[in-house]
PDB file of N, CA, C and O in Angstrom:
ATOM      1  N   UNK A   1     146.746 -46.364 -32.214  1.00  0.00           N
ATOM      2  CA  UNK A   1     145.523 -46.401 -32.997  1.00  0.00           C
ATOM      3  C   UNK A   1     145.857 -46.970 -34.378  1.00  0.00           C
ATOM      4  O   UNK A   1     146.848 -46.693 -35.053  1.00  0.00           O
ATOM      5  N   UNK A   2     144.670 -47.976 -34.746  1.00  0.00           N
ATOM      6  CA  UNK A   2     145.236 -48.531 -36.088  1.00  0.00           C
ATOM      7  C   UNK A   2     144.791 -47.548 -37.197  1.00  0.00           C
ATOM      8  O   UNK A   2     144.658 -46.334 -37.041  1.00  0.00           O
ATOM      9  N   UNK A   3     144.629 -48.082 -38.076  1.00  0.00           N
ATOM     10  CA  UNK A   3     144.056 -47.201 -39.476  1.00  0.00           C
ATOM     11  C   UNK A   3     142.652 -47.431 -39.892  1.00  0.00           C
ATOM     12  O   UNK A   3     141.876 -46.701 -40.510  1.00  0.00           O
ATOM     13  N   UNK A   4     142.534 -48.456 -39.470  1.00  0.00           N
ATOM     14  CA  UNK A   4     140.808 -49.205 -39.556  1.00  0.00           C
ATOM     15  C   UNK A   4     140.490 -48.011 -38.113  1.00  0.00           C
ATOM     16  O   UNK A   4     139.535 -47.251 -38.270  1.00  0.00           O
ATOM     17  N   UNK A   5     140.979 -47.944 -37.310  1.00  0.00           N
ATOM     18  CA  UNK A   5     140.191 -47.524 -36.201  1.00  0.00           C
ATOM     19  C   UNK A   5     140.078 -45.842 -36.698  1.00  0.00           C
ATOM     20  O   UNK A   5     139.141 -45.054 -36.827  1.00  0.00           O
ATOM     21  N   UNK A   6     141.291 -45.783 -36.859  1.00  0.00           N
ATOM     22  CA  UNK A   6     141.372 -43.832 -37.021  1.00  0.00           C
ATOM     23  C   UNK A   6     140.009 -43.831 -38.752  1.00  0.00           C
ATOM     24  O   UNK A   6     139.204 -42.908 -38.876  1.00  0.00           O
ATOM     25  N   UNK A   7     140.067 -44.732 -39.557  1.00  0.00           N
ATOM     26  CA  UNK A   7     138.440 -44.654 -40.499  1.00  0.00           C
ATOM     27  C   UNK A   7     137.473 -44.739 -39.643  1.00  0.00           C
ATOM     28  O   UNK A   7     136.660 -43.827 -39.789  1.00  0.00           O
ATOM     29  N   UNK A   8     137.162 -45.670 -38.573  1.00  0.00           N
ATOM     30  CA  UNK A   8     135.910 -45.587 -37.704  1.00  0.00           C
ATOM     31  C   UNK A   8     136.030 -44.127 -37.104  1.00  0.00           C
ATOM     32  O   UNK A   8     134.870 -43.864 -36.787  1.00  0.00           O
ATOM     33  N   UNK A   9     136.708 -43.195 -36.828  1.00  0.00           N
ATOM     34  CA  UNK A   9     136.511 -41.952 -36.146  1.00  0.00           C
ATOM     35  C   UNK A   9     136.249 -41.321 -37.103  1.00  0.00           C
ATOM     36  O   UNK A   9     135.353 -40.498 -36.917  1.00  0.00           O
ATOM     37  N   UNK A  10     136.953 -41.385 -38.762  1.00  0.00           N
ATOM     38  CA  UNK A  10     135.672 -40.272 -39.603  1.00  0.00           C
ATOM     39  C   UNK A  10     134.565 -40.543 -39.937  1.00  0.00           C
ATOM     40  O   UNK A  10     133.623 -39.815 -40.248  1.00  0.00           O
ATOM     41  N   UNK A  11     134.696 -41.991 -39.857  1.00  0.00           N
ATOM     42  CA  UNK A  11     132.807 -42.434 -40.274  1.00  0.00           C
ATOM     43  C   UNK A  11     131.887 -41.592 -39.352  1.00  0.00           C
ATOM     44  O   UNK A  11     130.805 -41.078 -39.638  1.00  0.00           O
ATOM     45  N   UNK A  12     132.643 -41.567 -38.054  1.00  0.00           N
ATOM     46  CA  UNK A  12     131.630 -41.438 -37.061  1.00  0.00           C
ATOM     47  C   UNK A  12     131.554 -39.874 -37.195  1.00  0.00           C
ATOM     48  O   UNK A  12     130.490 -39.292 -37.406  1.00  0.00           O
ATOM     49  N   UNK A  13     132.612 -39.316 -37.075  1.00  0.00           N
ATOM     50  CA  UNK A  13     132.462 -37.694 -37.314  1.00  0.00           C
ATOM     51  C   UNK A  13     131.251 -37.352 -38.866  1.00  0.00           C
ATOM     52  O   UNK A  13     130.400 -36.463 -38.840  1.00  0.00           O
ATOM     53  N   UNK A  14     131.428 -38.069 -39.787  1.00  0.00           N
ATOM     54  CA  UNK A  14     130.325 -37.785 -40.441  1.00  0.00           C
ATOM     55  C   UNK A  14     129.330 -37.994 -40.351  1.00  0.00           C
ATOM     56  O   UNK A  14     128.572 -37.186 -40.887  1.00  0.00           O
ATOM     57  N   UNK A  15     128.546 -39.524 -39.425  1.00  0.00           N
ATOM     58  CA  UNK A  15     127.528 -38.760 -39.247  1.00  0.00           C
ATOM     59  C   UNK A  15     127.085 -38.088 -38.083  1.00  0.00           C
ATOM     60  O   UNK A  15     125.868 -37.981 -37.929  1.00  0.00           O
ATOM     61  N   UNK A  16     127.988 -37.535 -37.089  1.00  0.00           N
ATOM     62  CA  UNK A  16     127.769 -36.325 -36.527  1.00  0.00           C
ATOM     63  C   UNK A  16     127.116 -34.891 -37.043  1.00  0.00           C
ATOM     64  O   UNK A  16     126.141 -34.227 -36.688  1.00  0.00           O
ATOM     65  N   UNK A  17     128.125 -34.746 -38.046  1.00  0.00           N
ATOM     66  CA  UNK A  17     127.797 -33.892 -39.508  1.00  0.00           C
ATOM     67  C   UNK A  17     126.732 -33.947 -39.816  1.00  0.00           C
ATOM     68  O   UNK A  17     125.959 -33.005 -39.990  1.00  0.00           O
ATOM     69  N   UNK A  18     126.496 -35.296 -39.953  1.00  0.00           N
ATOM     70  CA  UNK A  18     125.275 -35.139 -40.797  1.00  0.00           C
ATOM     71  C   UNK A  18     124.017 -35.082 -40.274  1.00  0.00           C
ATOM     72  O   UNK A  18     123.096 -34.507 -40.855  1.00  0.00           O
ATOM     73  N   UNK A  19     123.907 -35.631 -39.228  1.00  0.00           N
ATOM     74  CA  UNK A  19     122.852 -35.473 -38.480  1.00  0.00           C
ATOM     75  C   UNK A  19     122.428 -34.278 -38.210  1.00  0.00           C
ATOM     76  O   UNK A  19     121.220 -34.057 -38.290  1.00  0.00           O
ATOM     77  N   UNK A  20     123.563 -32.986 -37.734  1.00  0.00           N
ATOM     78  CA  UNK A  20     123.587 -31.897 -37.457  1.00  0.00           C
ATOM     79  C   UNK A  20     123.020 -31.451 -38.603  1.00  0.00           C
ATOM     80  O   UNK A  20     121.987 -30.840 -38.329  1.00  0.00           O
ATOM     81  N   UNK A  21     123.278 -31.493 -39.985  1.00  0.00           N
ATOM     82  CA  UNK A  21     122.941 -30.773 -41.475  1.00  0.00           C
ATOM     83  C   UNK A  21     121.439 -31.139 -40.774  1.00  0.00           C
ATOM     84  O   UNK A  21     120.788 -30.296 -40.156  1.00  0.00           O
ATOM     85  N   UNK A  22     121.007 -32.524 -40.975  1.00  0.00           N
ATOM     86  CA  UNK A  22     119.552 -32.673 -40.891  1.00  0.00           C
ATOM     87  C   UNK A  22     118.818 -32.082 -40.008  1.00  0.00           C
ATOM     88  O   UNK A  22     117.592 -32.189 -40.004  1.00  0.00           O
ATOM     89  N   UNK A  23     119.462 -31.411 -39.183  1.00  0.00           N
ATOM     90  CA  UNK A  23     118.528 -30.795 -37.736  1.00  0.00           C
ATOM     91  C   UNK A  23     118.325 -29.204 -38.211  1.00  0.00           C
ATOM     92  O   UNK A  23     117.473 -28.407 -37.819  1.00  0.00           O
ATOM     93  N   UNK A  24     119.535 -28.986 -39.314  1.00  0.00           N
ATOM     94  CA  UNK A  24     119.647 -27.282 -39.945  1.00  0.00           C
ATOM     95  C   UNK A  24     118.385 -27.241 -40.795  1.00  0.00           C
ATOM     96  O   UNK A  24     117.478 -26.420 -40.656  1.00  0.00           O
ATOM     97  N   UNK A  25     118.431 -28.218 -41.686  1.00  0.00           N
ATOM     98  CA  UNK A  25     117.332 -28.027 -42.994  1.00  0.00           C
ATOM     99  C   UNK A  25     116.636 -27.324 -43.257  1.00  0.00           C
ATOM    100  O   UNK A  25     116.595 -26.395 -44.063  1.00  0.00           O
ATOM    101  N   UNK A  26     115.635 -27.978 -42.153  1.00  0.00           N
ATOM    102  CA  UNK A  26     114.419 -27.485 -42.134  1.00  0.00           C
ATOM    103  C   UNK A  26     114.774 -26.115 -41.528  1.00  0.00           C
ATOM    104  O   UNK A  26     113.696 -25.602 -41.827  1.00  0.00           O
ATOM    105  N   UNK A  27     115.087 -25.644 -41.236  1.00  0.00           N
ATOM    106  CA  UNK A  27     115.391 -24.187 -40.693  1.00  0.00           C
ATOM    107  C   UNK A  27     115.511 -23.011 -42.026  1.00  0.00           C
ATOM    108  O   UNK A  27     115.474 -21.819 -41.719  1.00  0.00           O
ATOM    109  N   UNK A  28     115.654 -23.409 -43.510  1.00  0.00           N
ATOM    110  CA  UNK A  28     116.413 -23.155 -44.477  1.00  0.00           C
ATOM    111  C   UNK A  28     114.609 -22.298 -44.289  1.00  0.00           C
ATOM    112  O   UNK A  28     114.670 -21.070 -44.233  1.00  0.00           O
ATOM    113  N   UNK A  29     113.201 -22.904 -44.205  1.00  0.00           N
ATOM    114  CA  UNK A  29     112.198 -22.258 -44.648  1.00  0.00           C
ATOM    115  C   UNK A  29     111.874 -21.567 -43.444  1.00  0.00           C
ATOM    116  O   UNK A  29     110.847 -20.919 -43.645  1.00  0.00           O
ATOM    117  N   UNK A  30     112.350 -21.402 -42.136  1.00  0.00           N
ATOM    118  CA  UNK A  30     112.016 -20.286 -41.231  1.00  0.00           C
ATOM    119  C   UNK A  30     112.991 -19.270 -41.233  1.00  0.00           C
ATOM    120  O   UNK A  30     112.796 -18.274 -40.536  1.00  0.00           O
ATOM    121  N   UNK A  31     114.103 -19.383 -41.974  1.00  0.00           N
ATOM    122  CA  UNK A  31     115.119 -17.975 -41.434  1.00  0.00           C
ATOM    123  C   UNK A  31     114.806 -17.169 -42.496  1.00  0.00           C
ATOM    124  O   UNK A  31     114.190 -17.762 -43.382  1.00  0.00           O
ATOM    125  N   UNK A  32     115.135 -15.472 -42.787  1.00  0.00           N
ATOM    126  CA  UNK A  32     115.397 -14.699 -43.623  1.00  0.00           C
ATOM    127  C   UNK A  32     116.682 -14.072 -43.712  1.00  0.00           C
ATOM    128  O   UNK A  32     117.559 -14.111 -42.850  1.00  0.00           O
ATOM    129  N   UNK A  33     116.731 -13.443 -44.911  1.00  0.00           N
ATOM    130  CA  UNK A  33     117.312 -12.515 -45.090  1.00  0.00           C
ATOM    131  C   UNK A  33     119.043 -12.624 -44.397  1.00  0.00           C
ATOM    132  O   UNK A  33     119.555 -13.711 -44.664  1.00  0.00           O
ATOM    133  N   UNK A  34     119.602 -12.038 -43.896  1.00  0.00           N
ATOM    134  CA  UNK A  34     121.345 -12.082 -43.548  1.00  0.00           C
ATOM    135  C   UNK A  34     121.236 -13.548 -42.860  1.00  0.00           C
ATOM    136  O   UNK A  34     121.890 -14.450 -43.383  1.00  0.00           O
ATOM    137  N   UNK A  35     120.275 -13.900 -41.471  1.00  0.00           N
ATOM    138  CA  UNK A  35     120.161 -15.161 -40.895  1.00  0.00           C
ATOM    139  C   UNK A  35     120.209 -15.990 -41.754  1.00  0.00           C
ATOM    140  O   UNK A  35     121.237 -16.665 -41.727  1.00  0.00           O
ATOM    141  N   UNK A  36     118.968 -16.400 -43.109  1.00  0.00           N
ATOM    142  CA  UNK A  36     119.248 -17.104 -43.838  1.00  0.00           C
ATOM    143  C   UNK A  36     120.353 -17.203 -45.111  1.00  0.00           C
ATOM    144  O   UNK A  36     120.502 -18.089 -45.952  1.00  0.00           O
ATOM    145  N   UNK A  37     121.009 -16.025 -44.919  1.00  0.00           N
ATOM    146  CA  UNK A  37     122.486 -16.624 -45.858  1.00  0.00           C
ATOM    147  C   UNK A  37     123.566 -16.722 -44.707  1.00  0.00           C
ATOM    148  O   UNK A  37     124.684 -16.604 -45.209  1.00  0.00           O
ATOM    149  N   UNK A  38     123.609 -16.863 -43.604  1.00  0.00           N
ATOM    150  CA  UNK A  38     124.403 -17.274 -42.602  1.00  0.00           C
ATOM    151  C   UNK A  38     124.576 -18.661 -42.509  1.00  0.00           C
ATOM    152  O   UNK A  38     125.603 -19.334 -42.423  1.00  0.00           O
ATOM    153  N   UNK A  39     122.998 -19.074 -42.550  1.00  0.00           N
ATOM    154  CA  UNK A  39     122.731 -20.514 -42.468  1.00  0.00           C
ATOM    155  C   UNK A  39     122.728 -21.202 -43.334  1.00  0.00           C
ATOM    156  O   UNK A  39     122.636 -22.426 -43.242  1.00  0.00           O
ATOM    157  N   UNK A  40     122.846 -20.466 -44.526  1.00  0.00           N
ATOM    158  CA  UNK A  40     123.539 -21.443 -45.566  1.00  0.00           C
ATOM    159  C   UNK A  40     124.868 -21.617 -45.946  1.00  0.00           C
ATOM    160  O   UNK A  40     125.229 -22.641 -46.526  1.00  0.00           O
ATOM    161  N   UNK A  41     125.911 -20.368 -45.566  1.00  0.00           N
ATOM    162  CA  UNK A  41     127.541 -20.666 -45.035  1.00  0.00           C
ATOM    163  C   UNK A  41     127.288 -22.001 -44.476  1.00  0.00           C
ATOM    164  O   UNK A  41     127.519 -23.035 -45.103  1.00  0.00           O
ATOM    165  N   UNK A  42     126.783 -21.959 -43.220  1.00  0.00           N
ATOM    166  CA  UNK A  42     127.231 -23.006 -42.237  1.00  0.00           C
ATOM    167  C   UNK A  42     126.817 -24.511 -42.545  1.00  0.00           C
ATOM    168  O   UNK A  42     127.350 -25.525 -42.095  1.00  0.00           O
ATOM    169  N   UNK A  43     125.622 -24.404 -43.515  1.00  0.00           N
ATOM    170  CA  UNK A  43     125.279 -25.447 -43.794  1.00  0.00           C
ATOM    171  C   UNK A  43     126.613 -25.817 -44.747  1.00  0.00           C
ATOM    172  O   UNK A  43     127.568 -26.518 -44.412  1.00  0.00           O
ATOM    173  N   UNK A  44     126.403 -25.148 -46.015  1.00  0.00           N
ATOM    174  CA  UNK A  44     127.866 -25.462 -47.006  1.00  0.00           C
ATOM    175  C   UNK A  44     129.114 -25.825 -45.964  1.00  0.00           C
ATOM    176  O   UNK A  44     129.840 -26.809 -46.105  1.00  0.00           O
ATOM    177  N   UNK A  45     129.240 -24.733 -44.765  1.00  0.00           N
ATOM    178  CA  UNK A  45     130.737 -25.694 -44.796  1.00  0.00           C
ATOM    179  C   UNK A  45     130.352 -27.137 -43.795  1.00  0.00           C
ATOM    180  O   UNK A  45     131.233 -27.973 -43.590  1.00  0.00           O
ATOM    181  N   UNK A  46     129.436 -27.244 -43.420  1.00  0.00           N
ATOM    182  CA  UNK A  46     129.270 -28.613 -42.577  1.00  0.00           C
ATOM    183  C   UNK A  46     129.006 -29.595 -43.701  1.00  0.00           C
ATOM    184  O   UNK A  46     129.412 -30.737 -43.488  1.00  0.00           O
ATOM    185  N   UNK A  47     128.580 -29.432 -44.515  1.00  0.00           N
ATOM    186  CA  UNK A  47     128.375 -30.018 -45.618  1.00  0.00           C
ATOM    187  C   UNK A  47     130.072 -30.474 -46.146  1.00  0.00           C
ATOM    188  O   UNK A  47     130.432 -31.645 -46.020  1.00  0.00           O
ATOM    189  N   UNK A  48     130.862 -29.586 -46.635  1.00  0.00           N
ATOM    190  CA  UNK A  48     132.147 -30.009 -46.994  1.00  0.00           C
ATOM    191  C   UNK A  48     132.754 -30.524 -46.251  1.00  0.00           C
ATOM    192  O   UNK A  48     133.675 -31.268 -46.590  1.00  0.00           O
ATOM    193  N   UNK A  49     132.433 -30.294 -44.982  1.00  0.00           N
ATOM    194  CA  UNK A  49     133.314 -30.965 -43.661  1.00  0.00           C
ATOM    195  C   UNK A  49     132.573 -32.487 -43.698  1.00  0.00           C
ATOM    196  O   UNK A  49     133.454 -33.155 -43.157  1.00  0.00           O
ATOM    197  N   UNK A  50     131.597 -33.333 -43.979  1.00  0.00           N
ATOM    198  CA  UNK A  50     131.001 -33.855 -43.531  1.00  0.00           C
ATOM    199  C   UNK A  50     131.662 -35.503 -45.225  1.00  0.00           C
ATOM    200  O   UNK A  50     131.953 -36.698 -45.183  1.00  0.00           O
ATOM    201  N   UNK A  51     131.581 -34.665 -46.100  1.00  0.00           N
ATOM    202  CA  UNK A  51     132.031 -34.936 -47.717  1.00  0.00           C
ATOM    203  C   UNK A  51     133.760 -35.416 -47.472  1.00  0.00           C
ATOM    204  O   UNK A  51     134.221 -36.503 -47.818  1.00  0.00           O
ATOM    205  N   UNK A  52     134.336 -34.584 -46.966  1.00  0.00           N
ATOM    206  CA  UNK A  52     135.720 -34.752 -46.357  1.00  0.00           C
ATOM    207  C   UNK A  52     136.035 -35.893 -45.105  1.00  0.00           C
ATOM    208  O   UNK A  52     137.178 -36.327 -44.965  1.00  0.00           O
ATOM    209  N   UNK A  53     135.282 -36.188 -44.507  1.00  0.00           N
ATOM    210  CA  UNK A  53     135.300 -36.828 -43.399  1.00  0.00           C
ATOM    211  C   UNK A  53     134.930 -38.696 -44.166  1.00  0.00           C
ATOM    212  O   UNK A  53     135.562 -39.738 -43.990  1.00  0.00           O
ATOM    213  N   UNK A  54     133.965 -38.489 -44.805  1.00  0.00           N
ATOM    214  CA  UNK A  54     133.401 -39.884 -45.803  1.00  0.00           C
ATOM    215  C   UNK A  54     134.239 -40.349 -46.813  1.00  0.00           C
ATOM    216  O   UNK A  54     134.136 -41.527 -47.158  1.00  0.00           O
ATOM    217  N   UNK A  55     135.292 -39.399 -47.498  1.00  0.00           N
ATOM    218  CA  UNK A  55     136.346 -39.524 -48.245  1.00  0.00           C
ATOM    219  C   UNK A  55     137.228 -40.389 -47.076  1.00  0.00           C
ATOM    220  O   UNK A  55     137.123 -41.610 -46.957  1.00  0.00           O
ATOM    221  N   UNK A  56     137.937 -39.717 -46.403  1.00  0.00           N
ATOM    222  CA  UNK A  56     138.679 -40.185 -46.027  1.00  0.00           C
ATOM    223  C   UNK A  56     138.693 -41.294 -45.267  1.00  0.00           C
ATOM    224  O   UNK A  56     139.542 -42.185 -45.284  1.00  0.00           O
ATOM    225  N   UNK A  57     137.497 -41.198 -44.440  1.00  0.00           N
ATOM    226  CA  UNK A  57     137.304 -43.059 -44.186  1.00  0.00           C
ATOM    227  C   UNK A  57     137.215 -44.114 -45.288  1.00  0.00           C
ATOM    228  O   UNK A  57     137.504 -45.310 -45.243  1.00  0.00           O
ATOM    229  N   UNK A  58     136.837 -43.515 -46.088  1.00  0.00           N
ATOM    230  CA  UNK A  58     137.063 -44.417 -47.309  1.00  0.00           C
ATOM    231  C   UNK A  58     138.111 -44.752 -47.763  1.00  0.00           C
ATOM    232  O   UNK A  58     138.405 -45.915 -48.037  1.00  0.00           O
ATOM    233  N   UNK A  59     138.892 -43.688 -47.922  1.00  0.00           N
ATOM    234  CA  UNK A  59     140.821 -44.070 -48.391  1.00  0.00           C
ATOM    235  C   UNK A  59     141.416 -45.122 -46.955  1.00  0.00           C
ATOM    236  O   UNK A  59     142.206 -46.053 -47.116  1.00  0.00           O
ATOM    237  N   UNK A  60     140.918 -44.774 -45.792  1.00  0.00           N
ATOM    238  CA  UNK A  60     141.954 -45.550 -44.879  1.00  0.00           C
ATOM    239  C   UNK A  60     141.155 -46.854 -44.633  1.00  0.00           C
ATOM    240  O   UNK A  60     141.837 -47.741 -44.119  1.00  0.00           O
ATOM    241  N   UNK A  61     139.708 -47.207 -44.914  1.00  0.00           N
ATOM    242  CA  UNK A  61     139.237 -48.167 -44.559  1.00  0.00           C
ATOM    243  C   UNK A  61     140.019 -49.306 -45.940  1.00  0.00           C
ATOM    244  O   UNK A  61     140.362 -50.452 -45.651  1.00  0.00           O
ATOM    245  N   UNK A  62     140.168 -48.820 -47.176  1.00  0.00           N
ATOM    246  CA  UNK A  62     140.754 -49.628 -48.004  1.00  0.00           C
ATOM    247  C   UNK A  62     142.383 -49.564 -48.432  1.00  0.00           C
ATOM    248  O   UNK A  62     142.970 -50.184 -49.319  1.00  0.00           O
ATOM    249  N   UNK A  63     142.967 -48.425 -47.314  1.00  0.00           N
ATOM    250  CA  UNK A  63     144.630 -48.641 -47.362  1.00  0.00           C
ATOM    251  C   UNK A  63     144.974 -49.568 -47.518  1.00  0.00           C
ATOM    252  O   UNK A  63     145.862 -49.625 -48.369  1.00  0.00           O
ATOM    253  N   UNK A  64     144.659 -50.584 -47.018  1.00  0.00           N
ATOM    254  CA  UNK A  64     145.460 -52.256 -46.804  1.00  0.00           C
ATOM    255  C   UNK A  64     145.237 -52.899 -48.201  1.00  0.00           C
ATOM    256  O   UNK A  64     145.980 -53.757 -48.679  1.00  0.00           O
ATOM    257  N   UNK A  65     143.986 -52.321 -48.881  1.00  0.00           N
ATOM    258  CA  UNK A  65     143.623 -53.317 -50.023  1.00  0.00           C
ATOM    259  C   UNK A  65     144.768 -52.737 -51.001  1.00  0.00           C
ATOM    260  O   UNK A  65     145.653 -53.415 -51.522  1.00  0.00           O
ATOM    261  N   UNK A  66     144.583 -51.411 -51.141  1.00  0.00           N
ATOM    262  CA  UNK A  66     145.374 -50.930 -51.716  1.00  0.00           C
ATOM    263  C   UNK A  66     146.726 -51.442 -52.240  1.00  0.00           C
ATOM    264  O   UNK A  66     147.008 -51.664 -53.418  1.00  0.00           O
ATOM    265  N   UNK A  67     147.570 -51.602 -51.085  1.00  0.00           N
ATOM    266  CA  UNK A  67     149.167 -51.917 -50.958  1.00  0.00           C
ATOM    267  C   UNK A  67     149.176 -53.707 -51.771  1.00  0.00           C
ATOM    268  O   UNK A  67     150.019 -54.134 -52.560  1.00  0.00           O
ATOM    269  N   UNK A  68     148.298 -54.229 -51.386  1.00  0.00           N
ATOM    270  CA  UNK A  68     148.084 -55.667 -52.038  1.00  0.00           C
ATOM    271  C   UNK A  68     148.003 -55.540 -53.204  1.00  0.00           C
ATOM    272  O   UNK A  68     147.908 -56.638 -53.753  1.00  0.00           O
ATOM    273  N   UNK A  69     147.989 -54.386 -54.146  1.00  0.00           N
ATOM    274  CA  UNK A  69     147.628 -53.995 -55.282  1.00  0.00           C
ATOM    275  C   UNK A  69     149.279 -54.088 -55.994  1.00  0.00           C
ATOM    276  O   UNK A  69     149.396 -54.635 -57.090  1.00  0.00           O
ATOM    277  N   UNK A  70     150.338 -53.596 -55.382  1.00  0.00           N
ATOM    278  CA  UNK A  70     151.476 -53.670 -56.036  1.00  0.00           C
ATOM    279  C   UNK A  70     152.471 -54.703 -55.388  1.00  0.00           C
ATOM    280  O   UNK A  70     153.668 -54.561 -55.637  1.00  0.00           O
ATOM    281  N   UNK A  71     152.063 -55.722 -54.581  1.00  0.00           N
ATOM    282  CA  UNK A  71     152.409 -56.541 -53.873  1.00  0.00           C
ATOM    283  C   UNK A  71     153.044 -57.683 -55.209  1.00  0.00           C
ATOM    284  O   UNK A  71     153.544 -58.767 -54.909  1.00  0.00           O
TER     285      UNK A  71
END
């Protein structure tokens, strides 16, 4: 697997993520009480998972530019 390819697998894992956040949302105005601070854990950490995943396709999609930098 190259490095361009292993960035196409976090791009894609994020928007897995994210899609998933968008399907939670709206849920934020039907849950209460313990449910609704459950569902906002899960949102926060899909959220950081999702922030983490976009980072890092970003660092490996421009590794190569990078190294040309001290070339």
């Amino acid at each position: 697997m190259t490095i361009n390819e292993l960035a196409h697998e976090y791009e894609q894992q994020y928007k897995i993520l994210s899609a998933r956040l968008d399907a939670m949302k709206p849920l934020l105005n039907v849950y209460r009480g313990n449910d609704l601070v459950l569902l906002r854990r899960k949102i926060r950490i899909y959220y950081d998972m999702a922030c983490e995943c976009k980072r890092t396709a970003s660092m490996l999609f421009g590794y190569y530019d990078e190294e040309d930098l001290y070339d």
